[in-house]
N, C-alpha and C positions, 0 to 999 in steps of 0.2 A: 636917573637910575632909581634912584628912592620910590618916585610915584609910580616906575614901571611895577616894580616889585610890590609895590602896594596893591596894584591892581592885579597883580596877574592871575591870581586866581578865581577874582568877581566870586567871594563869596556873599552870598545876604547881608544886607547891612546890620541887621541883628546878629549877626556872629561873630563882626568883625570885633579885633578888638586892638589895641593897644598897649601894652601893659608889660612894663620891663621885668624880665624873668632873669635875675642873678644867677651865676652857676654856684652859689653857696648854699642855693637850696639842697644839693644834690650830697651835700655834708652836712646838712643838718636833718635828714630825716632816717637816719639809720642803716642805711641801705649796703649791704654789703659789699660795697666798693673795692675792686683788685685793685694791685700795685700799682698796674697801666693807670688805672682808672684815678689814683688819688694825684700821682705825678699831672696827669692830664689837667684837673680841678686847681692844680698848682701852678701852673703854667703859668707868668703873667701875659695879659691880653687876648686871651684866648677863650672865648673869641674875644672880639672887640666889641662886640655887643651883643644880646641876646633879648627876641622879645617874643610874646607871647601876642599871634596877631589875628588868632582867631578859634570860636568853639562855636562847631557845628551841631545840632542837636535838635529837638525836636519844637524846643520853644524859640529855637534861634535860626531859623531856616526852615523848619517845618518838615524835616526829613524822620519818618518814624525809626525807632531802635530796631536792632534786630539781635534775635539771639540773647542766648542768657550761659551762666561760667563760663570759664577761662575764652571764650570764643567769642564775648557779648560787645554788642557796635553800640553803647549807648551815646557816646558821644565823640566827635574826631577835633583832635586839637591840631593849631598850626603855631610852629613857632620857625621865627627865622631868626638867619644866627650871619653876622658879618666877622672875616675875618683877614685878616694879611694874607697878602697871596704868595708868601712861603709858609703859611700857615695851611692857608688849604690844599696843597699838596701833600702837606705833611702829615696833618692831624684832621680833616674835614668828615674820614671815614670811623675815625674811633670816635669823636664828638658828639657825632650823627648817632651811633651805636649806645653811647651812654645816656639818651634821651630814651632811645628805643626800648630799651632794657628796663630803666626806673620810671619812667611815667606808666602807670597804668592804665592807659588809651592808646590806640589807632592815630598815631602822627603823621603829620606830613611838616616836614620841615625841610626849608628853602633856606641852603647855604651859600655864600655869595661872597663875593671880591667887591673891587669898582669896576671889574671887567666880564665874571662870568658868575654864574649860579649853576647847581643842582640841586632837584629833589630826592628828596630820601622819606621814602615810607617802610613799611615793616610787618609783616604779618606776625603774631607771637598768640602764645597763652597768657592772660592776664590775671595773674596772682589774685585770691582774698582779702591776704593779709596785709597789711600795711606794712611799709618796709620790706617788702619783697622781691624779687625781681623776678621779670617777666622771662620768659622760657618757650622753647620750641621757636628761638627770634629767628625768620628768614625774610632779608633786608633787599629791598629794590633801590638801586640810586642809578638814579637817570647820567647820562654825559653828561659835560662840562657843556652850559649851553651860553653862546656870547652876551654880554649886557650893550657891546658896540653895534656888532653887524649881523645881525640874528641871519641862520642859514632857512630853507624854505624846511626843511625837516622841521626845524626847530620850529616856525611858524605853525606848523601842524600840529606840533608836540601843547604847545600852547594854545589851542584852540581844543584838544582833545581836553587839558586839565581845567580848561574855566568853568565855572559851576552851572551856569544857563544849558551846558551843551554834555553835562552828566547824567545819568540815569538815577534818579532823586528815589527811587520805590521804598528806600529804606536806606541806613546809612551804610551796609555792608556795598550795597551797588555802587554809592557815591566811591566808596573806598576802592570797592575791583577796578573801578573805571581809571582811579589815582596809575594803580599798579600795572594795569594796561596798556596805560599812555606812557609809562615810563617802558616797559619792555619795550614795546614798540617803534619808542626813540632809541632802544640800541641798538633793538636792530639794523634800524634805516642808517643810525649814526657807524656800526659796526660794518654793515656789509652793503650801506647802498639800496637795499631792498625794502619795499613798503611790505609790513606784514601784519596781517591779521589777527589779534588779540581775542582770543574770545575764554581761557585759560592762564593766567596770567603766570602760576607756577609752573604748570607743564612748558610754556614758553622759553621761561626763566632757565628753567634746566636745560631745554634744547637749546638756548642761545649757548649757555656756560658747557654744554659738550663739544659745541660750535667751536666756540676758542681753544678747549683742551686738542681737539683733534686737529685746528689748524694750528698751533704751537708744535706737535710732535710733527707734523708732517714739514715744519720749518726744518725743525733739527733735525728729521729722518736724510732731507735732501742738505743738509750741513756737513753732515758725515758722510755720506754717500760722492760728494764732491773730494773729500777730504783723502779718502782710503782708496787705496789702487789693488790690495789684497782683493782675487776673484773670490774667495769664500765668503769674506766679510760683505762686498756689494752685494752677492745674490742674497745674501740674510735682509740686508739693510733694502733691497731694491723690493724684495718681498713684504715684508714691514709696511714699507713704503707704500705699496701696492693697498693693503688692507684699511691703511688710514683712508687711500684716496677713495677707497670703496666707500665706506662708514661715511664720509665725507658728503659722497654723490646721494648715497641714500637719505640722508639729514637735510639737503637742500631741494634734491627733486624725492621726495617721497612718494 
Protein backbone atom coordinates (compact mmCIF):
# COMPACT_ATOMS: atom_id res chain seq x y z
CA UNK A 1 0.00 0.00 0.00
CA UNK A 2 2.81 2.47 0.87
CA UNK A 3 4.79 2.10 -2.37
CA UNK A 4 1.45 2.10 -4.24
CA UNK A 5 0.72 5.45 -2.98
CA UNK A 6 4.22 6.45 -3.34
CA UNK A 7 4.03 5.90 -6.87
CA UNK A 8 0.72 6.90 -7.97
CA UNK A 9 1.33 9.88 -9.11
CA UNK A 10 4.93 9.45 -10.99
CA UNK A 11 5.89 12.74 -10.37
CA UNK A 12 9.63 13.79 -11.54
CA UNK A 13 12.03 12.73 -9.37
CA UNK A 14 13.08 16.10 -8.69
CA UNK A 15 9.87 17.09 -7.11
CA UNK A 16 9.55 14.23 -5.21
CA UNK A 17 9.98 14.65 -1.68
CA UNK A 18 9.71 13.27 1.64
CA UNK A 19 9.43 15.36 4.45
CA UNK A 20 7.16 15.07 7.57
CA UNK A 21 4.57 18.08 7.70
CA UNK A 22 3.22 18.39 11.47
CA UNK A 23 -0.29 19.80 11.74
CA UNK A 24 1.35 22.37 14.47
CA UNK A 25 2.43 24.23 11.74
CA UNK A 26 -0.91 25.37 11.12
CA UNK A 27 -1.02 27.01 14.94
CA UNK A 28 2.16 28.48 14.73
CA UNK A 29 1.78 30.81 11.83
CA UNK A 30 -0.90 33.05 12.72
CA UNK A 31 -3.63 32.04 10.75
CA UNK A 32 -7.03 32.83 11.59
CA UNK A 33 -8.20 29.49 12.58
CA UNK A 34 -12.28 28.96 13.34
CA UNK A 35 -13.48 27.02 16.28
CA UNK A 36 -13.95 23.87 13.84
CA UNK A 37 -10.72 24.53 12.73
CA UNK A 38 -8.64 24.70 16.36
CA UNK A 39 -10.97 21.60 17.79
CA UNK A 40 -9.81 19.67 14.57
CA UNK A 41 -5.81 20.72 15.17
CA UNK A 42 -6.62 19.23 18.63
CA UNK A 43 -7.98 16.16 17.84
CA UNK A 44 -5.29 13.54 18.95
CA UNK A 45 -4.11 11.31 16.04
CA UNK A 46 -5.50 12.96 13.46
CA UNK A 47 -4.28 12.39 11.17
CA UNK A 48 -2.03 9.74 11.91
CA UNK A 49 0.49 11.10 9.81
CA UNK A 50 1.19 13.90 7.59
CA UNK A 51 3.74 14.40 4.79
CA UNK A 52 4.86 16.56 2.66
CA UNK A 53 5.67 14.32 -0.62
CA UNK A 54 6.07 16.54 -3.39
CA UNK A 55 6.79 20.30 -5.08
CA UNK A 56 6.18 20.68 -8.69
CA UNK A 57 7.64 23.65 -10.21
CA UNK A 58 9.84 24.74 -12.75
CA UNK A 59 13.38 23.69 -11.46
CA UNK A 60 11.72 20.50 -10.20
CA UNK A 61 9.87 18.96 -13.19
CA UNK A 62 10.37 21.47 -15.57
CA UNK A 63 6.78 22.72 -15.85
CA UNK A 64 6.73 26.71 -16.47
CA UNK A 65 4.49 29.07 -13.93
CA UNK A 66 1.68 30.49 -14.95
CA UNK A 67 -0.22 33.46 -14.13
CA UNK A 68 0.57 36.13 -11.59
CA UNK A 69 -1.86 37.47 -8.06
CA UNK A 70 -4.38 35.69 -6.33
CA UNK A 71 -4.69 33.16 -9.48
CA UNK A 72 -0.71 32.46 -9.94
CA UNK A 73 0.43 28.47 -10.52
CA UNK A 74 4.01 29.12 -9.52
CA UNK A 75 4.34 26.10 -7.90
CA UNK A 76 1.87 22.72 -6.89
CA UNK A 77 2.44 21.01 -3.73
CA UNK A 78 1.51 17.45 -2.67
CA UNK A 79 0.92 16.17 0.70
CA UNK A 80 -0.58 13.05 1.80
CA UNK A 81 -2.19 12.60 4.96
CA UNK A 82 -3.04 8.73 6.63
CA UNK A 83 -5.68 8.34 8.81
CA UNK A 84 -8.27 5.84 10.97
CA UNK A 85 -10.99 4.85 9.00
CA UNK A 86 -13.46 6.32 11.61
CA UNK A 87 -11.46 9.11 11.15
CA UNK A 88 -11.90 9.45 7.54
CA UNK A 89 -15.43 9.49 7.37
CA UNK A 90 -15.60 11.73 9.91
CA UNK A 91 -13.06 14.50 9.46
CA UNK A 92 -11.17 13.66 5.91
CA UNK A 93 -13.32 16.60 4.38
CA UNK A 94 -12.59 19.37 6.87
CA UNK A 95 -8.78 18.19 7.04
CA UNK A 96 -8.46 18.24 3.30
CA UNK A 97 -10.26 21.98 3.67
CA UNK A 98 -7.73 23.32 6.22
CA UNK A 99 -4.76 22.56 4.06
CA UNK A 100 -6.68 24.16 1.15
CA UNK A 101 -7.45 27.37 2.98
CA UNK A 102 -3.83 28.13 4.67
CA UNK A 103 -1.35 26.84 2.33
CA UNK A 104 -0.75 29.25 -0.27
CA UNK A 105 -0.46 27.03 -3.37
CA UNK A 106 -2.46 24.67 -5.64
CA UNK A 107 -2.64 21.19 -3.65
CA UNK A 108 -3.24 17.98 -4.31
CA UNK A 109 -3.45 15.98 -1.44
CA UNK A 110 -4.01 12.16 -1.17
CA UNK A 111 -5.92 11.00 1.90
CA UNK A 112 -5.93 7.48 2.73
CA UNK A 113 -6.84 4.41 5.27
CA UNK A 114 -5.11 0.78 4.80
CA UNK A 115 -7.90 0.29 2.60
CA UNK A 116 -8.98 3.30 0.38
CA UNK A 117 -7.72 6.90 -0.59
CA UNK A 118 -9.03 10.07 -2.13
CA UNK A 119 -7.67 13.15 -3.83
CA UNK A 120 -8.69 16.50 -3.02
CA UNK A 121 -7.48 19.54 -5.01
CA UNK A 122 -8.98 23.10 -4.80
CA UNK A 123 -9.11 26.01 -6.96
CA UNK A 124 -8.89 29.40 -4.66
CA UNK A 125 -7.37 33.09 -4.63
CA UNK A 126 -4.09 33.20 -3.07
CA UNK A 127 -3.55 35.69 -0.37
CA UNK A 128 -0.26 38.38 -0.31
CA UNK A 129 -0.05 38.55 2.97
CA UNK A 130 1.27 36.13 5.18
CA UNK A 131 -1.03 34.49 7.57
CA UNK A 132 -3.73 34.82 5.42
CA UNK A 133 -6.19 32.64 4.16
CA UNK A 134 -7.02 31.78 0.82
CA UNK A 135 -10.61 32.76 -0.46
CA UNK A 136 -12.99 32.10 -3.34
CA UNK A 137 -11.95 28.04 -2.16
CA UNK A 138 -13.90 25.68 -4.70
CA UNK A 139 -12.73 22.06 -3.58
CA UNK A 140 -12.84 18.81 -5.94
CA UNK A 141 -12.46 15.38 -4.06
CA UNK A 142 -12.44 12.45 -6.03
CA UNK A 143 -14.48 8.97 -4.55
CA UNK A 144 -13.35 6.71 -2.13
CA UNK A 145 -10.97 4.76 -4.41
CA UNK A 146 -10.03 1.01 -3.14
CA UNK A 147 -6.33 0.35 -1.91
CA UNK A 148 -7.39 -3.71 -2.18
CA UNK A 149 -9.34 -4.24 -5.43
CA UNK A 150 -9.11 -1.18 -7.59
CA UNK A 151 -12.41 -1.00 -9.84
CA UNK A 152 -11.46 -0.45 -13.87
CA UNK A 153 -12.93 3.38 -13.46
CA UNK A 154 -10.66 3.64 -10.89
CA UNK A 155 -7.80 2.20 -13.03
CA UNK A 156 -8.67 4.92 -15.50
CA UNK A 157 -8.92 7.63 -12.93
CA UNK A 158 -5.31 6.73 -12.14
CA UNK A 159 -3.71 6.67 -15.31
CA UNK A 160 -5.60 10.01 -16.14
CA UNK A 161 -3.63 11.70 -12.82
CA UNK A 162 0.18 10.27 -13.38
CA UNK A 163 2.33 12.81 -14.57
CA UNK A 164 3.76 11.19 -17.97
CA UNK A 165 0.11 11.19 -19.27
CA UNK A 166 -0.62 15.24 -18.20
CA UNK A 167 -0.63 18.21 -20.18
CA UNK A 168 2.93 19.77 -18.83
CA UNK A 169 2.47 23.40 -21.01
CA UNK A 170 2.48 25.04 -17.78
CA UNK A 171 1.58 24.23 -14.33
CA UNK A 172 -2.21 25.64 -14.45
CA UNK A 173 -2.64 22.45 -17.18
CA UNK A 174 -0.88 20.06 -14.94
CA UNK A 175 -3.47 21.25 -12.39
CA UNK A 176 -6.85 21.38 -14.73
CA UNK A 177 -5.79 17.96 -15.83
CA UNK A 178 -5.71 17.06 -11.63
CA UNK A 179 -9.39 18.50 -11.52
CA UNK A 180 -10.51 16.75 -14.50
CA UNK A 181 -9.55 13.49 -13.65
CA UNK A 182 -11.21 13.68 -10.47
CA UNK A 183 -14.75 15.14 -11.88
CA UNK A 184 -14.55 12.64 -14.26
CA UNK A 185 -14.12 9.92 -11.65
CA UNK A 186 -17.48 10.89 -10.19
CA UNK A 187 -19.00 10.88 -12.72
CA UNK A 188 -18.16 7.29 -13.94
CA UNK A 189 -18.21 6.58 -9.95
CA UNK A 190 -21.77 8.36 -9.58
CA UNK A 191 -23.78 7.37 -12.61
CA UNK A 192 -21.76 4.75 -14.52
CA UNK A 193 -21.08 6.95 -17.43
CA UNK A 194 -17.63 7.86 -18.98
CA UNK A 195 -17.58 11.59 -19.37
CA UNK A 196 -15.68 14.03 -21.08
CA UNK A 197 -13.79 16.70 -19.07
CA UNK A 198 -12.68 19.38 -20.85
CA UNK A 199 -14.21 22.35 -18.13
CA UNK A 200 -13.63 21.02 -15.02
CA UNK A 201 -15.90 23.63 -13.08
CA UNK A 202 -18.72 23.92 -15.39
CA UNK A 203 -18.68 19.83 -14.98
CA UNK A 204 -18.51 20.13 -11.28
CA UNK A 205 -21.68 22.18 -11.13
CA UNK A 206 -23.50 19.88 -13.69
CA UNK A 207 -22.54 16.79 -11.66
CA UNK A 208 -23.67 18.72 -8.25
CA UNK A 209 -27.19 19.86 -10.05
CA UNK A 210 -27.10 16.10 -11.03
CA UNK A 211 -27.38 14.98 -7.41
CA UNK A 212 -29.62 17.86 -6.17
CA UNK A 213 -32.24 16.99 -8.84
CA UNK A 214 -31.82 13.27 -8.38
CA UNK A 215 -32.44 13.65 -4.41
CA UNK A 216 -35.70 15.78 -4.99
CA UNK A 217 -36.95 13.52 -7.30
CA UNK A 218 -36.26 10.58 -4.66
CA UNK A 219 -38.34 12.53 -2.16
CA UNK A 220 -40.97 13.84 -4.89
CA UNK A 221 -41.75 9.87 -5.64
CA UNK A 222 -41.46 9.38 -1.43
CA UNK A 223 -44.40 11.46 -1.01
CA UNK A 224 -46.15 10.79 -3.78
CA UNK A 225 -46.31 6.91 -2.67
CA UNK A 226 -47.18 8.11 0.76
CA UNK A 227 -50.37 10.58 0.05
CA UNK A 228 -53.59 9.24 -1.27
CA UNK A 229 -55.18 12.96 -1.04
CA UNK A 230 -56.01 13.69 -5.34
CA UNK A 231 -54.95 17.41 -4.83
CA UNK A 232 -51.77 16.82 -3.18
CA UNK A 233 -50.65 13.83 -5.95
CA UNK A 234 -51.45 16.19 -8.88
CA UNK A 235 -49.15 18.97 -7.03
CA UNK A 236 -46.51 16.36 -6.16
CA UNK A 237 -47.06 14.24 -9.59
CA UNK A 238 -46.42 17.83 -11.41
CA UNK A 239 -43.42 18.58 -9.34
CA UNK A 240 -42.39 15.30 -10.22
CA UNK A 241 -42.82 15.67 -13.79
CA UNK A 242 -40.53 18.99 -14.00
CA UNK A 243 -37.55 17.35 -12.03
CA UNK A 244 -37.72 14.36 -14.52
CA UNK A 245 -37.66 16.94 -17.26
CA UNK A 246 -34.54 19.09 -15.80
CA UNK A 247 -33.23 15.77 -15.33
CA UNK A 248 -33.69 14.36 -19.09
CA UNK A 249 -32.21 17.71 -20.23
CA UNK A 250 -28.84 17.51 -17.93
CA UNK A 251 -28.18 13.94 -19.32
CA UNK A 252 -29.24 14.04 -22.92
CA UNK A 253 -28.61 17.70 -23.79
Amino acid sequence: MSNFLTNLLQLPHPAQKQTPFPKSFFSKQGYPLTAVEKRLLKTPNLPLASEWTGSLKPTAGNVPTYGEGPDRYTEIQYFRLSLKEVDYDKHATNLARLYHRYLPFPLLLTLHTDTRYQLSAATKHIPTTKGSSCTSLIEFTSPAASLIAPSPPQSSFQQAIAFPNLTTLHLKTVYDDYLSAIVAFNWQHAHGTVTAVTNPHQSQELLEERRRLEKEHDRLTRELRKTSRMPERVALQTQLNKVRSSLEKLINP
